[in-house]
N, C-alpha and C positions, 0 to 999 in steps of 0.2 A: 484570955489566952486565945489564940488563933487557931483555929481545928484547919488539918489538911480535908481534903476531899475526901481521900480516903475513910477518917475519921468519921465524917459526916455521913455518908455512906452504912457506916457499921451502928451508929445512932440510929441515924432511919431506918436500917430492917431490922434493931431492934424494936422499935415501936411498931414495924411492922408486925414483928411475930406477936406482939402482947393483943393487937387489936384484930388480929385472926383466931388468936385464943378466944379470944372473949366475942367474936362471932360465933363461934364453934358453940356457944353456953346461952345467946340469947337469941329472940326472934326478932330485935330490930336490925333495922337494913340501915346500914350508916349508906354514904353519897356514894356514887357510882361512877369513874370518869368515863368510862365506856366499855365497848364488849371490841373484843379481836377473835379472829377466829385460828384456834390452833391447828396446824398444817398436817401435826403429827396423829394426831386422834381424830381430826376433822370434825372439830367440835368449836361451838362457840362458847368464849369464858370472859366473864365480868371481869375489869379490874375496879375491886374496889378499892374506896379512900379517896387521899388527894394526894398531888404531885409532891412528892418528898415521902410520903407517907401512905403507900398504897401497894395491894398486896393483888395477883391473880388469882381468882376465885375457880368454883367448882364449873364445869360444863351447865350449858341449860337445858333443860328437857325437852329434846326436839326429836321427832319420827322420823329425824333422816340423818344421815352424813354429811358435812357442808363443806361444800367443794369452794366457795368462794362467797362473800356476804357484805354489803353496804350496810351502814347502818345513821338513821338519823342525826339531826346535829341534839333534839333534846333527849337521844336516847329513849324515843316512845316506840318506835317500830324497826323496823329491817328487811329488805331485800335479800333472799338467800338461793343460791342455785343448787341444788343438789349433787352430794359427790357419785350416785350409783343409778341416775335418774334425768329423765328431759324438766323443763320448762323452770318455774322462777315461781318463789312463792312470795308472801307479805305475810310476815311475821309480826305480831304485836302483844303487847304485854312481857315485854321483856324482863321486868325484874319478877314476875312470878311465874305462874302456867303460860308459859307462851302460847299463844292463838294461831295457830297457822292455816292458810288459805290461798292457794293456788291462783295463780293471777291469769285468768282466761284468752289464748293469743299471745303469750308472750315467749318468747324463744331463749335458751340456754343458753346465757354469756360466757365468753371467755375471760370480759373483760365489761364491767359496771361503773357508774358513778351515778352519784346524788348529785342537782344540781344544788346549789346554796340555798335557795327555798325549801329545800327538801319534797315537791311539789312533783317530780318528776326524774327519771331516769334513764338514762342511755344504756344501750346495750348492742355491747360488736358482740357479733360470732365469728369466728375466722375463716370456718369452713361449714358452708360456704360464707365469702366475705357477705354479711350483712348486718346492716345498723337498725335498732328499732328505740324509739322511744314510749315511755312509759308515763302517763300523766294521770292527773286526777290524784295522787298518792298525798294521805295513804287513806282517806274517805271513801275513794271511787276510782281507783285505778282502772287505768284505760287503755289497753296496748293499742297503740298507733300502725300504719302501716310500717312492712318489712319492705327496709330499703337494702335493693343489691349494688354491693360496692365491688363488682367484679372487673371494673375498670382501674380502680387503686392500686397499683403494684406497691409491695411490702408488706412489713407487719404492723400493725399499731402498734405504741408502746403506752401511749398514755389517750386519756378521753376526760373533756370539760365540758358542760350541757349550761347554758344559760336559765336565768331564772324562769323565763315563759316555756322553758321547754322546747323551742324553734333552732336555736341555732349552737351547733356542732360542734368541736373543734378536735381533731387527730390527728396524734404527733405521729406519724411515721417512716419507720429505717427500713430500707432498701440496702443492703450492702454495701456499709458507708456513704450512702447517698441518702439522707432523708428530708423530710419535709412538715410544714405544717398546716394543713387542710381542711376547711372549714366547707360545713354540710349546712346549708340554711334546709330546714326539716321543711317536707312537703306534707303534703295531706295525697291522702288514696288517688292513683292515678294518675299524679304530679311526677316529672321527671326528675332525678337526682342531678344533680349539677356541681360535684366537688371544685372546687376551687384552691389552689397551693397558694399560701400566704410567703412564702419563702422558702430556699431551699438551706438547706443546713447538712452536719455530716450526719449524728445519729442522735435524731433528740429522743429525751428520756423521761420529762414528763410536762405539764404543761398546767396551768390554771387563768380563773380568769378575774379580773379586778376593774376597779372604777365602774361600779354597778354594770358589770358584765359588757363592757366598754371597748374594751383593753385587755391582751395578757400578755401572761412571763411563759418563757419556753425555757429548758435546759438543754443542753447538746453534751452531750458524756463524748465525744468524736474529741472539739475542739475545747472543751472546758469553758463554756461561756453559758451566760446567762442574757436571756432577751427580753426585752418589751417591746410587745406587739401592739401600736397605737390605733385604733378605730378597726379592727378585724374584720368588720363588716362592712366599710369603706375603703378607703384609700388605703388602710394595714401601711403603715410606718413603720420600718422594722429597727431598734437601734439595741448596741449593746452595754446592760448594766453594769454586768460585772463578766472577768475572766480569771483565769488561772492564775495570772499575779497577784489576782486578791484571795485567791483561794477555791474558786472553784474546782474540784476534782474528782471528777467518777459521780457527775451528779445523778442523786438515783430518784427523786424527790423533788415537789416547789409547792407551797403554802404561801399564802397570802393572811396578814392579820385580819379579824373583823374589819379595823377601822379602815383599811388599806395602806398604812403608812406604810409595812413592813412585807418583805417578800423574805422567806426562809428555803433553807435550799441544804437538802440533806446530801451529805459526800460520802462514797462508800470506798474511795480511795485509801490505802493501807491502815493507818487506828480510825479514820473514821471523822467528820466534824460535822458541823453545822454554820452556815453562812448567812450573815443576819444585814438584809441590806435597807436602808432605810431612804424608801425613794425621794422623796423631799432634796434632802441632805446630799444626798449619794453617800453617805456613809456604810461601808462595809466594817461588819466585826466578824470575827471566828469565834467557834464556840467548841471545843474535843466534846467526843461521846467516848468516856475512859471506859465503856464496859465492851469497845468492837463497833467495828462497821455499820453503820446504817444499811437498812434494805431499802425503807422508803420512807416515804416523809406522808400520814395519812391522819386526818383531823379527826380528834376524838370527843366526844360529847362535851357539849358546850361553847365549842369551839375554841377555847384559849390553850388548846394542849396538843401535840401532835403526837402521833406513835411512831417511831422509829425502827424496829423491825417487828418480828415476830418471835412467839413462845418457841424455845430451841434449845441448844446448849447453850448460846448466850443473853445473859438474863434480859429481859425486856425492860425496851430505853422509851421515855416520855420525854418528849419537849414541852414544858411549860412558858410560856410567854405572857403570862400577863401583865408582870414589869420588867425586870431582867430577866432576858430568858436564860434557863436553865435546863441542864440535861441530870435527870432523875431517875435511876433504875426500879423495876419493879418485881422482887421475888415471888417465889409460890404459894400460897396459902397453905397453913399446915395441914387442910384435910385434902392436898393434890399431890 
């Protein structure tokens, strides 16, 4: 017999609730897809399990409030800025007593990213506008010099960091005028030199691919999707996909491991997900039946994405390891 989604759905958080029971009663840690941080408590919460079968856990034991948090691709550490407090700590030991330790020089993000080494971190501040990077993570973190981007007109909306930790990339909207602007990172006493890779209406987020090569831009203005070819050369700008194939209200863009796959979260009216497969050019849609996507952000291990945040509507995972699928995540019964 063929089960609706629905059905499936009511199966998986039943299995949900039986394997949160049965945490509640033992000391072993089953798998962990990763940690999000809830908006409303300002707390950071494990989800445990795996995609189909996986429940939000209890807060972690941290001395602070957290205002905003990266966290590694194997789930061993995390970047956390404080919600009532300056500067940026590194967090480790995450599934037990978290370790926490203040990263010396480093300045209160408005906005972070890990880059795909997990080696290194970018950080905008908005006011005033400046950029810093973070390296040596998470052995020897090293804040780099504070670079002023008071030349930039706009806001950022999204931020990409290459594996070396060097080179930049910043989508930013000016009032339907935006752009996408890459920072090759200097060393102390080195002049900033942004550079605009193309202008666009108001892009929304950005990533990068072909061993940090290459990226994808979204524009939530014109509903289009970009790849940006050699960023650091020549920047070839052409367009993947648009609106006729689905793009809408992109809020979100992932890239697979392998790079075949670019995904692209839509927060346009129920919400989808667009699965484009650059080879091929093959576009698919994908509904998130439980609401809107916020954003599209990789969760440990990288084959899963998180889709928005803990709220009134229950929290969505994208799984892609073979077909990708959209997966919700309920409470755990001790939340």
């Amino acid at each position: 017999m063929r089960m609706t989604k629905s059905l499936q759905y009511v199966l998986a958080g039943g299995l949900v609730a039986a394997l949160a029971a049965q945490a509640d009663t033992t000391t072993l840690r089953g798998p962990v897809m990763g940690y999000v941080v809830d908006g409303r408590s300002q707390t950071v919460r494990p989800i445990n399990g795996i995609p189909g079968a996986s429940h939000l856990g209890a807060p972690l034991e941290l001395p602070f409030l957290v205002a905003q948090a990266v966290f590694s691709s194997a789930g061993d550490f995390s970047l956390m800025a404080p919600a009532e407090s300056d500067g940026l700590y590194l967090v480790g030991n995450l599934g037990a007593t978290p370790a926490v330790n203040r990263i010396t020089g480093a300045i209160r993000p408005d906005r972070m990213v890990l880059n795909g080494a997990n080696t290194a971190v970018a950080l905008y501040q908005a006011e005033p506008r400046r950029l810093q990077v973070v390296r040596g993570l998470p052995g020897n973190p090293t804040a780099g010099p504070v670079l002023d981007l008071a030349s930039l007109s706009g806001a950022v909306r999204a931020l990409a960091l290459d594996a070396a930790g060097r080179e930049a990339l910043l989508a930013v909207a000016d009032n339907g005028r935006g752009a996408l602007v890459r920072i090759s990172v200097p060393e102390e006493g080195e002049r900033v030199e942004p550079r605009s890779l193309g202008v666009c209406g108001s892009p929304s987020a950005v990533a990068m691919l072909n061993r940090d090569r290459d990226a994808v831009l979204t524009d939530s203005d014109t509903n289009q999707l970009f790849l940006i070819r050699d960023f650091a050369g020549e920047a070839a700008v052409e367009s993947l996909a648009s609106e006729r194939d689905g793009i809408a209200n992109p809020v979100g863009v992932e890239v697979s491991l392998d790079g075949r796959r670019v995904f692209v979260a839509n927060a346009a009216e129920r919400g989808s997900v667009l699965v484009v497969e650059l080879a091929a050019r093959v576009v698919e849609l994908r509904a998130t039946p439980e609401g809107a996507p916020s954003r599209l952000e990789r969760l440990q291990g990288r084959t899963a994405f998180l889709l928005n945040e803990p709220g009134e509507a229950p929290l969505q995972v994208l799984d892609n390891v073979e077909n990708p699928e959209v997966y919700f995540v309920p409470a755990g019964r001790d939340n």
